[in-house]
BAZAVO-725354 format. One record per residue (C-alpha): x, y, z; residue number from 1. Coordinates in nm, 3 decimals, decimal comma. Layout:
<recs>
u;v;w;seq
X;Y;Z;NUM
...
</recs>
This chain:
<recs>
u;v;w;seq
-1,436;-2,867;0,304;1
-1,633;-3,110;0,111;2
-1,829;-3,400;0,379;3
-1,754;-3,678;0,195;4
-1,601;-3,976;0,438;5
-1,242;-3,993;0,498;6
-0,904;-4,028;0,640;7
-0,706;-3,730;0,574;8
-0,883;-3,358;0,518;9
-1,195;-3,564;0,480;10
-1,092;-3,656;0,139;11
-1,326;-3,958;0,033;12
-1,145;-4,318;0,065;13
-1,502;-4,450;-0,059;14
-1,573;-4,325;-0,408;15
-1,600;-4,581;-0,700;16
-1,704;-4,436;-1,037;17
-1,963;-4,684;-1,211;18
-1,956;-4,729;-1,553;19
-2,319;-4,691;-1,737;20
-2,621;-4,879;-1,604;21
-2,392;-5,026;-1,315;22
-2,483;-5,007;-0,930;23
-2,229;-5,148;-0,744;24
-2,303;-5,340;-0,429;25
-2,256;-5,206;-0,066;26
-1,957;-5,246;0,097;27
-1,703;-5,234;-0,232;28
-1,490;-4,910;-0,265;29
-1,294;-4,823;-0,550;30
-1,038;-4,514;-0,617;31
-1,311;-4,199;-0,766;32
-1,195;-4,163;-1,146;33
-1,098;-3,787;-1,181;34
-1,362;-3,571;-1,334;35
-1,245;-3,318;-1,628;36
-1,291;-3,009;-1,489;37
-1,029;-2,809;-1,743;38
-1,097;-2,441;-1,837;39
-1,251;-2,343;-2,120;40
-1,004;-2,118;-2,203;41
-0,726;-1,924;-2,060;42
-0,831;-1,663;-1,829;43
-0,728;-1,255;-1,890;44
-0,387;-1,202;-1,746;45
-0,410;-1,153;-1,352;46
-0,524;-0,811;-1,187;47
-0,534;-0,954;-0,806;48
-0,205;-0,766;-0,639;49
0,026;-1,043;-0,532;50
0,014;-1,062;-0,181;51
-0,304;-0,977;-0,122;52
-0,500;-1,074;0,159;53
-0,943;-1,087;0,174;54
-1,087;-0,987;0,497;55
-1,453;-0,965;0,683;56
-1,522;-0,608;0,765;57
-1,832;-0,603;0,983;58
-2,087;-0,329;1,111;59
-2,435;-0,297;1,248;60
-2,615;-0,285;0,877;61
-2,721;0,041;0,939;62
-2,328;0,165;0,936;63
-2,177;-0,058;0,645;64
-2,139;0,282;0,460;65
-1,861;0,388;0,776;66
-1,754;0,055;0,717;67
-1,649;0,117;0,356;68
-1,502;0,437;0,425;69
-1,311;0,260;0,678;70
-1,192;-0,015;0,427;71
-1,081;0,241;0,183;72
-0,950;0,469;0,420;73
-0,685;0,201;0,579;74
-0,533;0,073;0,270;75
-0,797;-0,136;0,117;76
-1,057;-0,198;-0,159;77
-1,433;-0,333;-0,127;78
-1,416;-0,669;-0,283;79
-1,805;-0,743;-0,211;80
-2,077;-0,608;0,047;81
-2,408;-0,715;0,157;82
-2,549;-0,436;0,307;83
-2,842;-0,597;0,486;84
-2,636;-0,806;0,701;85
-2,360;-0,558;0,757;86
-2,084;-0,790;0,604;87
-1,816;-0,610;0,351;88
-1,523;-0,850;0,220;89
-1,216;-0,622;0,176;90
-0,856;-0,689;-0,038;91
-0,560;-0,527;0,099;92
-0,196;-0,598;0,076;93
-0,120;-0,344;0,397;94
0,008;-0,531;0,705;95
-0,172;-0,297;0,925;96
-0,490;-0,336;0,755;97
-0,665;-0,459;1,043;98
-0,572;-0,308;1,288;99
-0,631;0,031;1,176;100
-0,993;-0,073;1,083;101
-1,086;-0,238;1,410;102
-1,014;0,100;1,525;103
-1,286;0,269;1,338;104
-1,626;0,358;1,550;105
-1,894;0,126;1,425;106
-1,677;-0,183;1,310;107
-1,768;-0,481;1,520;108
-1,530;-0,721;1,368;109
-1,241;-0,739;1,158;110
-1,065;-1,074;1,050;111
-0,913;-1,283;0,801;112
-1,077;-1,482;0,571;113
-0,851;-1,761;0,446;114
-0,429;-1,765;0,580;115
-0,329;-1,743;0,233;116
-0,330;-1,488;-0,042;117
-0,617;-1,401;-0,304;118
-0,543;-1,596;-0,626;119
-0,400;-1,332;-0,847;120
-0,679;-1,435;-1,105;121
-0,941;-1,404;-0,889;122
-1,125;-1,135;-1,046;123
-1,142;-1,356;-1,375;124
-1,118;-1,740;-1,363;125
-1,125;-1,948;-1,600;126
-1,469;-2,116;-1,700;127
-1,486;-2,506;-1,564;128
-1,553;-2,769;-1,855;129
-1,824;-3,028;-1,828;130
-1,905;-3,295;-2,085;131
-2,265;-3,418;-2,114;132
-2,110;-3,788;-2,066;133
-2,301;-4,160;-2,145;134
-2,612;-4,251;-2,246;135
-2,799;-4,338;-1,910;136
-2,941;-4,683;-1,989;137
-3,199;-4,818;-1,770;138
-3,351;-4,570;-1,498;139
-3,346;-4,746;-1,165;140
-3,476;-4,598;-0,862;141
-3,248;-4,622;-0,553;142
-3,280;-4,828;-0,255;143
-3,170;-4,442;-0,084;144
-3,501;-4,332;-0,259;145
-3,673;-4,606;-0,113;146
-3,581;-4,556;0,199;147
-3,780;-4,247;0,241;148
-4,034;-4,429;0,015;149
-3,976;-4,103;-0,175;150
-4,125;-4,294;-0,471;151
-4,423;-4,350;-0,310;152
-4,488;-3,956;-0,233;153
-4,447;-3,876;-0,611;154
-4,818;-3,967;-0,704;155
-4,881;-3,659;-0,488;156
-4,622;-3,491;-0,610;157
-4,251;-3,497;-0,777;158
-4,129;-3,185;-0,615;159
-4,309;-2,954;-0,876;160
-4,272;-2,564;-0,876;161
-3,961;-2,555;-0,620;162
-3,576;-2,464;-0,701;163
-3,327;-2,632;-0,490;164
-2,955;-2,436;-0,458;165
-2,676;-2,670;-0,435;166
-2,390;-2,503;-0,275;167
-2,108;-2,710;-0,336;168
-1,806;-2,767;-0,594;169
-2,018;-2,734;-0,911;170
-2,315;-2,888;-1,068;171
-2,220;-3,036;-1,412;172
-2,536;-2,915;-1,593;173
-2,460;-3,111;-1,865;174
-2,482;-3,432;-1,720;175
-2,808;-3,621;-1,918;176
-2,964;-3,711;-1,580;177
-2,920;-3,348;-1,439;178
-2,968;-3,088;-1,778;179
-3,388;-3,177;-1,792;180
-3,394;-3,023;-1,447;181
-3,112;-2,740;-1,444;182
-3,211;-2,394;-1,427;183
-2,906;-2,153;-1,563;184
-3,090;-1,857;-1,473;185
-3,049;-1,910;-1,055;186
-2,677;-2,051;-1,065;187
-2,337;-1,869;-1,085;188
-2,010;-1,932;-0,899;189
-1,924;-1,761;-0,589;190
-1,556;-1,829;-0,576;191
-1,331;-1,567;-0,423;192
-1,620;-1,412;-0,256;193
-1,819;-1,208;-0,584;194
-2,090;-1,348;-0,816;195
-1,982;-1,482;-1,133;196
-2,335;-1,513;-1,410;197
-2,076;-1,634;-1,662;198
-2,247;-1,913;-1,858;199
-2,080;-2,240;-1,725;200
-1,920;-2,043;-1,452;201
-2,126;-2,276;-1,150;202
-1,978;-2,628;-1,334;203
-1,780;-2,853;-1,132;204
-1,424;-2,791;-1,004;205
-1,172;-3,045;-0,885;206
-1,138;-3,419;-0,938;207
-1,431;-3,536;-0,664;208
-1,742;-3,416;-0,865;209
-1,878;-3,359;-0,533;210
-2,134;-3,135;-0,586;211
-2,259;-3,315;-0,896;212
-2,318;-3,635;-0,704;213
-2,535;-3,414;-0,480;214
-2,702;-3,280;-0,729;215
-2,835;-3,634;-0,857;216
-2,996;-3,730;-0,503;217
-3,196;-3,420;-0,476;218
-3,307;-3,400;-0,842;219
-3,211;-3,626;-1,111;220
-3,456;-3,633;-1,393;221
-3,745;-3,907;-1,368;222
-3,839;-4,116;-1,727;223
-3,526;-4,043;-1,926;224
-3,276;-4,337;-1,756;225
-3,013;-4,368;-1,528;226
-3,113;-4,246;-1,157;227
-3,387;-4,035;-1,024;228
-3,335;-3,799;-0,750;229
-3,523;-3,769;-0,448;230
-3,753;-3,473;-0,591;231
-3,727;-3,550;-0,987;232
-3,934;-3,268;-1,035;233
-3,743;-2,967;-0,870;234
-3,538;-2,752;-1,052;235
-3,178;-2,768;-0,991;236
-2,968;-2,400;-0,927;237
-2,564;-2,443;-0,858;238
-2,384;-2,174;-0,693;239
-2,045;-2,274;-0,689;240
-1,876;-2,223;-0,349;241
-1,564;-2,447;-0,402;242
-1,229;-2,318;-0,583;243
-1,052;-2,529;-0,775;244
-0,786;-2,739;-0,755;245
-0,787;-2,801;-0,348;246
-1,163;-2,752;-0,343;247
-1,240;-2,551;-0,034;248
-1,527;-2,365;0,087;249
-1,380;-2,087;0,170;250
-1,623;-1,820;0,384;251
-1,677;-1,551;0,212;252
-1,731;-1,724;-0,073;253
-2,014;-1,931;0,170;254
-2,170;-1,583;0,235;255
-2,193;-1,506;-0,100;256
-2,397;-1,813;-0,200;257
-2,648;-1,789;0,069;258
-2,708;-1,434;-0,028;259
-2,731;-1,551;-0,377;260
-3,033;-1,753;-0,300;261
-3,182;-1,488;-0,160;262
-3,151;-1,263;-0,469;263
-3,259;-1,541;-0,722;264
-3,488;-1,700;-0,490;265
-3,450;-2,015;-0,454;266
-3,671;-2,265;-0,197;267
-3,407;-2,488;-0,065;268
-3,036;-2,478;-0,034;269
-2,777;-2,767;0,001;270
-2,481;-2,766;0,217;271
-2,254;-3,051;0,224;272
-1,879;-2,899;0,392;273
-1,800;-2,680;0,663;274
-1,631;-2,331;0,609;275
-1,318;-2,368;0,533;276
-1,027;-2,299;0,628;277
-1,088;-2,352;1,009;278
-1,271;-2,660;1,168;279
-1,443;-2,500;1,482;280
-1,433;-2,134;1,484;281
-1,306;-2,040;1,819;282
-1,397;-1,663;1,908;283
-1,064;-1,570;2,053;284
-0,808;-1,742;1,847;285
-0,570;-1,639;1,555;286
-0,637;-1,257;1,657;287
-1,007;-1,222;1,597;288
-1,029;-1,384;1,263;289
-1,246;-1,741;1,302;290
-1,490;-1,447;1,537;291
-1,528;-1,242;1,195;292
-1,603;-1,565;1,023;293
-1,828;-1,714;1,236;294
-2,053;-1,363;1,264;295
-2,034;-1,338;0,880;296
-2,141;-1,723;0,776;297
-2,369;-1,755;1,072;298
-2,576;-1,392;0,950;299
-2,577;-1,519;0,609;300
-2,767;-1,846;0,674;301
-3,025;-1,653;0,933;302
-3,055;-1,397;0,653;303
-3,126;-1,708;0,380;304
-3,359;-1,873;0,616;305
-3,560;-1,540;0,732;306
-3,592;-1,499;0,342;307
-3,817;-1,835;0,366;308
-3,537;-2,072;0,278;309
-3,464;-2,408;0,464;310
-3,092;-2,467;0,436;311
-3,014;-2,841;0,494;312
-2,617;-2,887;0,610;313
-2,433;-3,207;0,646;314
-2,396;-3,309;1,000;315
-2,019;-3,415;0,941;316
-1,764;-3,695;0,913;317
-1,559;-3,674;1,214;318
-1,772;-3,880;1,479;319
-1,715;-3,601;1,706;320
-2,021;-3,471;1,981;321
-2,093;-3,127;1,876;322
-2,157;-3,017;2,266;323
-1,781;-3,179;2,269;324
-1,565;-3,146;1,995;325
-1,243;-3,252;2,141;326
-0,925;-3,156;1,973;327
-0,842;-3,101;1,575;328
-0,541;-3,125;1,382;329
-0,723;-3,042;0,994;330
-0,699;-2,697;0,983;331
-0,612;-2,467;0,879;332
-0,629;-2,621;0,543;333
-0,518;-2,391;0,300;334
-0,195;-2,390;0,494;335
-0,049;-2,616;0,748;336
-0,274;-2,742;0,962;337
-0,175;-2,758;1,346;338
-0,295;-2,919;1,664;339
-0,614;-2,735;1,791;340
-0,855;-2,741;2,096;341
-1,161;-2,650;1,945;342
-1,421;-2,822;2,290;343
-1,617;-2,531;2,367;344
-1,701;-2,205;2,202;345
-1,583;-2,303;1,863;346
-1,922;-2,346;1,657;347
-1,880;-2,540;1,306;348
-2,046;-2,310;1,026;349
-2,255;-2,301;0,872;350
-2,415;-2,636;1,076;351
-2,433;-2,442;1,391;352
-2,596;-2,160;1,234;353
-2,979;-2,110;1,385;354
-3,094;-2,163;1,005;355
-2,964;-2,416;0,919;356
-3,176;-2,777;0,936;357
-2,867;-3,066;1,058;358
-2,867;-3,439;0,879;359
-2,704;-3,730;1,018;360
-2,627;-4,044;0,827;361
-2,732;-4,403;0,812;362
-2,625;-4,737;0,579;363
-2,904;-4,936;0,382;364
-2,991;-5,104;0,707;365
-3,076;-4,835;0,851;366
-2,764;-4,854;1,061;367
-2,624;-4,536;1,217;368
-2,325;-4,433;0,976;369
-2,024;-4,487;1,225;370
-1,825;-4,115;1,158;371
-2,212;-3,915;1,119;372
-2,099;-3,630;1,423;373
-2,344;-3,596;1,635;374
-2,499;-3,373;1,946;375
-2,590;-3,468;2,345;376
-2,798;-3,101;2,295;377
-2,957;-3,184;1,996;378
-2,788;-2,996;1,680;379
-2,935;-3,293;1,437;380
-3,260;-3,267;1,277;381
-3,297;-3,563;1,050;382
-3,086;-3,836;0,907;383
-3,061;-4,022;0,593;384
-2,894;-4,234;0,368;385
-2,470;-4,209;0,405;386
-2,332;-4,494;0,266;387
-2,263;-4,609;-0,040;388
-2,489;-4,401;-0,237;389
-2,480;-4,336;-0,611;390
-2,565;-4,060;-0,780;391
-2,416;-3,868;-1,114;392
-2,098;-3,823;-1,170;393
-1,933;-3,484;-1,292;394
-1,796;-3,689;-1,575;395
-2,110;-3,750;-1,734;396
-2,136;-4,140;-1,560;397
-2,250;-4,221;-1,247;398
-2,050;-4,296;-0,863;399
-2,113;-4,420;-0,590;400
-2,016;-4,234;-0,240;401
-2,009;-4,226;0,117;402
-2,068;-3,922;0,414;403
-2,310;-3,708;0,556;404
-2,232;-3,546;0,231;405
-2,497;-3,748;0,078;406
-2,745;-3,748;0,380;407
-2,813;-3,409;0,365;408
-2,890;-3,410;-0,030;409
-3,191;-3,646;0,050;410
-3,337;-3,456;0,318;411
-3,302;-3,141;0,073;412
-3,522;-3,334;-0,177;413
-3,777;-3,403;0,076;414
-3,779;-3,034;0,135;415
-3,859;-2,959;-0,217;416
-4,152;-3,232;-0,193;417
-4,255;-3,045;0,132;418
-4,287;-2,719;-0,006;419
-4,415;-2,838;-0,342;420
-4,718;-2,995;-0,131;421
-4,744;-2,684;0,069;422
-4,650;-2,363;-0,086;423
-4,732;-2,173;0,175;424
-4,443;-2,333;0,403;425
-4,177;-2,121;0,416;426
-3,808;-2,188;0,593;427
-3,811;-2,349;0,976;428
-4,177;-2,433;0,885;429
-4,078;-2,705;0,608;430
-3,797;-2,805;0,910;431
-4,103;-2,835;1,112;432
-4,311;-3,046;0,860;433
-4,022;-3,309;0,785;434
-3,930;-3,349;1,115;435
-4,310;-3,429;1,240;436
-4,306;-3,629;0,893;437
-4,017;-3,833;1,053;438
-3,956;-4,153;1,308;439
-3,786;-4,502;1,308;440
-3,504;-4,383;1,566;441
-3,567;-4,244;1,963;442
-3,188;-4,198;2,018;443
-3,189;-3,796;1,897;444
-2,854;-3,758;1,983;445
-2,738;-3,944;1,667;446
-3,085;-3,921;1,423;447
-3,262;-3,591;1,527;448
-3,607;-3,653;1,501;449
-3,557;-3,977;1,230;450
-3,575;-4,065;0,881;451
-3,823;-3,851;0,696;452
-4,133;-4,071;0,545;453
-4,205;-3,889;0,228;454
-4,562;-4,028;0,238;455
-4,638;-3,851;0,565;456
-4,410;-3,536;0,461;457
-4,645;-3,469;0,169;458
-4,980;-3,544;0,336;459
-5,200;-3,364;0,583;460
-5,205;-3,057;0,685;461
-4,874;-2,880;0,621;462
-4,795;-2,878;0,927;463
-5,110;-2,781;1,103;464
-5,129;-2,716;1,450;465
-5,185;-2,397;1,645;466
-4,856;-2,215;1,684;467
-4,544;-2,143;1,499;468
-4,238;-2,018;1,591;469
-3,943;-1,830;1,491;470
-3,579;-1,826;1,610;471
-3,321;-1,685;1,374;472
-3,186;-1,373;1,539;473
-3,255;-1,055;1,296;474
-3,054;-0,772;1,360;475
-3,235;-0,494;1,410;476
-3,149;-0,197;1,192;477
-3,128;0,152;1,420;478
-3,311;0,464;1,394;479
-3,657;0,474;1,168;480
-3,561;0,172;0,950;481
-3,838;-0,146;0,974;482
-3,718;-0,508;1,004;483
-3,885;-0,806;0,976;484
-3,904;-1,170;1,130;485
-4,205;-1,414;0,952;486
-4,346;-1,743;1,026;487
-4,597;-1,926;0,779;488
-4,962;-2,057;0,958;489
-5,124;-2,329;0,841;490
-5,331;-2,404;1,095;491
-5,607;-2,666;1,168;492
-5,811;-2,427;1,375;493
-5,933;-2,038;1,320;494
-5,746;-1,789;1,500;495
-5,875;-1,679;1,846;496
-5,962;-1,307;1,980;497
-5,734;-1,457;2,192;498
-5,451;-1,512;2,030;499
-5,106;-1,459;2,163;500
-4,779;-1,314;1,997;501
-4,451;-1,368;2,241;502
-4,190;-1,205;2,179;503
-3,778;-1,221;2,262;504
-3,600;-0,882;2,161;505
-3,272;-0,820;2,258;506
-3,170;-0,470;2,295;507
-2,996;-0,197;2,502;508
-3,278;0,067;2,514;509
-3,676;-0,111;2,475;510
-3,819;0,247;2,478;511
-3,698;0,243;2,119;512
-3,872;-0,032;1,993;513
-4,198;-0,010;1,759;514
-4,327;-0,393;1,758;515
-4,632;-0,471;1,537;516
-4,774;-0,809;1,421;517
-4,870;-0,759;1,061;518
-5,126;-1,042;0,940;519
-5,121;-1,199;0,576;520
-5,362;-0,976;0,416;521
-5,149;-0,649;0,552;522
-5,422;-0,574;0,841;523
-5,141;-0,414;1,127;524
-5,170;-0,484;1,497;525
-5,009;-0,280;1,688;526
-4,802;-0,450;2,008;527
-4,603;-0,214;2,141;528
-4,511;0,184;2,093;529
-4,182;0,365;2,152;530
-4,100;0,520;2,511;531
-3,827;0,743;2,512;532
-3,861;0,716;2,871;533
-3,842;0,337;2,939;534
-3,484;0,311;2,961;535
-3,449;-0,048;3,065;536
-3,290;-0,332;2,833;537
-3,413;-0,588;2,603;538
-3,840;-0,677;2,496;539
-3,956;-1,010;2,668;540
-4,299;-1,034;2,662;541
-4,668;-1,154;2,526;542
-4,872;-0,984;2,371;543
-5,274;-1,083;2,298;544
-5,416;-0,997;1,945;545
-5,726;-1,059;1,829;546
-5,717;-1,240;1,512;547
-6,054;-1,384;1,520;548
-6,092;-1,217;1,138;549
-5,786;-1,370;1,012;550
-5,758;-1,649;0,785;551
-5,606;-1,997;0,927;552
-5,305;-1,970;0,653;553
-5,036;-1,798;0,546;554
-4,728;-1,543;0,642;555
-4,749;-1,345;0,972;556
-4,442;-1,130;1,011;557
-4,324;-0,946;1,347;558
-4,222;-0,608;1,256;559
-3,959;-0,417;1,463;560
-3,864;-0,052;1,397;561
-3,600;0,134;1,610;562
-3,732;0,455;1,659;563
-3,429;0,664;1,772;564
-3,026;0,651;1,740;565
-2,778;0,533;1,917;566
-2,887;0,178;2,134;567
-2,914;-0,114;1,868;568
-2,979;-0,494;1,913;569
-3,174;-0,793;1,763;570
-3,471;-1,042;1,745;571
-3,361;-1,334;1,929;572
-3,743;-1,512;1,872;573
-4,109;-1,479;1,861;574
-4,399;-1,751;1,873;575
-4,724;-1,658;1,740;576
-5,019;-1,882;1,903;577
-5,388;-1,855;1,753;578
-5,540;-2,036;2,083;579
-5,393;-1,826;2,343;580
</recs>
């Protein structure tokens, strides 16, 4: 569900559409104006079996092909698969579906996706329908802009040369503020859980225009009128998450977009909802399923963000702690939503995801925004604006809105300005950047590390420093096959002959492990060989290189191959440090 502020399913109370050239002031809400979001045309006459039901079939990567024999084998069909993160999405209409797959050798988790059935039209919507809307009258630049003095940073640069995904309900493309910067050839819809490249099929769904508004914040066009984004330069990519009508993010429809970015290769994603249809997925309720879910989403965004993508998320709307969530009565929301404890062990996804880069929200004063969730152990990363902000419209216009919905839009655009100033920064590095580009607040709890300065985030040295590290587990694929965990150097110093890689390597049998450091121009150094005979669990160590030849930029990557069968595991971190 969408993060937009609100009173019941976090449906916005605090949307006013604006007519043309028209701001309103803080403080006034209005009902939104409904957005036509019609189809094109009628879709082909349903193929979807009624009563069908979309699961999460999950394996090590290495034994997704067991995992599609096991899908077919108990009644099923492969709906979608992502073999590099072992995650296959499976239709059946058999009430013993998962249980008879769970019982397969090599399937780690088995679980419903949503508590409904697949639309019967699933495998052929209808196309959304956009209009290109008003003339944009005067361009005004934001006091949300100005906040992060945004339009101070664009003399150094607009956000040039960088794509930024928005994941959401639908980008109208259309829109005259949003076409100049739209790029058709990265977006597609991933509703029901499949890639749609249908021209028009990534337009907006619904009546809240949700993910056009946060479109406009990260990217609206500079010089032609109306608004400008955050990053007027950036290219705009939508990948449709959201179905329509009830709008909800359903998972593997999440999974689907963040591996879309990876194939089209984008720089930046946006995420402003959690998965839907559970709030807080708790590992041992509803008989495995919000497990299956959470293991899915949460691989997806590591996957996204060890492909050199920073994924900003939306903190939330609920004013809850996330070390503390309390009890929940919102979900499941495709259903009937019931009473839930949901305190401990029931991450949100994908903002507890170790890719993912948190925003919290604050007003025009710089006030905290009074429903922003936030963390006692530190889940936020940045904050900005949440109130009142406007932005396009899916109707053509412009509206203004309130939630960490439209926080996390702003701190994508100062992402794009990040890695347009420093190409070279890559994923938790541009976190890195724009939160050391960042201040105003000491409470972390609510703000992270601040409000980004976009003078600062654009200046210096990228970064700089002397060590980089990376902690998005990587499952490590077993027997022969090489995986890979990178960070990005820019560093202020040259490497030492000293330099030290540390490394944190889960896994039930070290002897297997092959661990090299490979350096930027391809030069190998070898860390550690295989030992069938050192039997003992898991890699924790540091390692000294000499990298006194290397350069002081550019893309290190810790390779791990597993060098016999059987034991399996993951990289759970490294650091690389050129002083030693």
């Amino acid at each position: 569900m969408f993060l937009r502020s609100n009173t019941r399913l976090r449906r916005t109370a605090m949307a006013a559409a604006i007519s043309f050239g028209l701001v309103l002031t803080p403080g006034l809400a209005f009902a939104a104006a409904a957005a036509p979001a019609g189809p094109a045309g009628a879709a082909a006459p349903s193929s979807i079996p009624t009563g069908t039901r979309a699961y999460f079939v999950i394996t090590d990567p290495a034994n997704i092909a067991a995992g599609k024999t096991a899908v077919t084998n108990s009644g099923g069909t492969v709906w979608n698969a992502w073999d590099a993160i072992g995650v296959i999405v499976a239709h059946s209409t058999a009430a013993d579906f998962k249980s008879k797959v769970r019982a397969v050798t090599g399937v780690q988790y088995v679980g419903a996706t949503r508590t409904t059935d697949v639309p019967t039209n699933a495998d052929n919507p209808p196309i959304p329908s956009n209009s290109a809307g008003q003339n944009l009258g005067t361009e005004a630049v934001g006091w949300d802009i100005k906040q992060l003095k945004a339009d101070q940073a664009w003399a150094t640069t607009d956000g040039a040369g960088v794509t930024v995904a928005v994941l959401d309900t639908g980008v109208n493309d259309q829109h005259k503020d949003l076409a100049p910067n739209f790029d058709a050839s990265k977006s597609a819809s991933c509703a029901y859980g499949k890639v749609d490249k249908r021209a028009g099929a990534w337009r907006s769904v619904g009546s809240s225009g949700h993910g056009t508004h946060v479109a406009g914040s990260i990217a609206a066009a500079k010089g032609n009128g109306g608004i400008v984004g955050v990053a007027p330069g950036a290219k705009l990519s939508s990948i449709r998450v959201a179905e329509p009508a009830a709008e909800l993010f359903f998972p593997e429809n999440t999974v689907c977009a963040f591996m879309y970015a990876v194939e089209v290769g984008v720089d930046v994603t946006n995420n402003s909802y959690w998965t839907d249809p559970w709030y807080g997925l708790c590992a041992n309720e509803n008989d495995g399923d919000l497990k299956a879910i959470e293991v899915a989403v949460r691989r997806a965004v590591n996957h996204a963000s060890g492909a050199g993508i920073v994924n900003l998320v939306a903190a939330g709307n609920e004013n809850k702690d996330y070390s503390a969530k309390g009890s929940t009565s919102v979900s499941p929301n495709d259903s009937q939503p019931k009473s839930r404890n949901v305190n401990t062990g029931c991450p949100l996804m994908p903002q507890e995801a170790e890719g993912s880069t948190v925003v919290g929200g604050i007003d025009q004063q710089g006030t905290r925004y009074n429903m922003s969730n936030y963390d006692t152990n530190g889940t936020l990363d940045v904050t900005a604006a949440a109130v009142n902000v406007n932005s396009t419209s899916a109707s053509g216009g412009f509206q203004q809105m309130t939630g960490t919905s439209m926080a996390s839009p702003h701190a994508a655009g100062i992402a794009a300005l990040v890695k347009s100033a420093f190409p070279a920064l890559k994923g938790k590095d541009i976190e890195k950047k724009m939160k050391e580009c960042s201040g105003t607040y000491t409470d972390p709890k609510y703000y992270g590390s601040g409000l980004p300065d976009a003078t600062k985030c654009v200046s210096g040295g990228g970064g700089g420093g002397t060590n980089w590290t990376n902690d998005n587990d990587v499952q490590i694929t077993d027997n022969n096959v090489a995986v890979t965990s990178s960070v990005t150097a820019n560093a202020t110093s040259a490497p030492s002959a000293t330099s030290k890689v540390s490394v944190n390597i889960v896994h039930t049998y070290r002897g297997d492990l092959v661990i090299d450091l490979v350096a930027p121009d391809g030069t190998v150094y070898a860390l550690k060989p295989a030992s069938a005979s050192d039997s003992a669990d898991n890699v924790i160590a540091t390692y000294t290189v000499n990298l006194s030849g290397e350069g002081m930029t550019g893309e290190y990557k810790l390779r791990v191959r597993d060098a016999y069968s059987f034991d399996t595991g993951y990289i759970n971190s490294w650091k690389l440090d050129f002083v030693g």
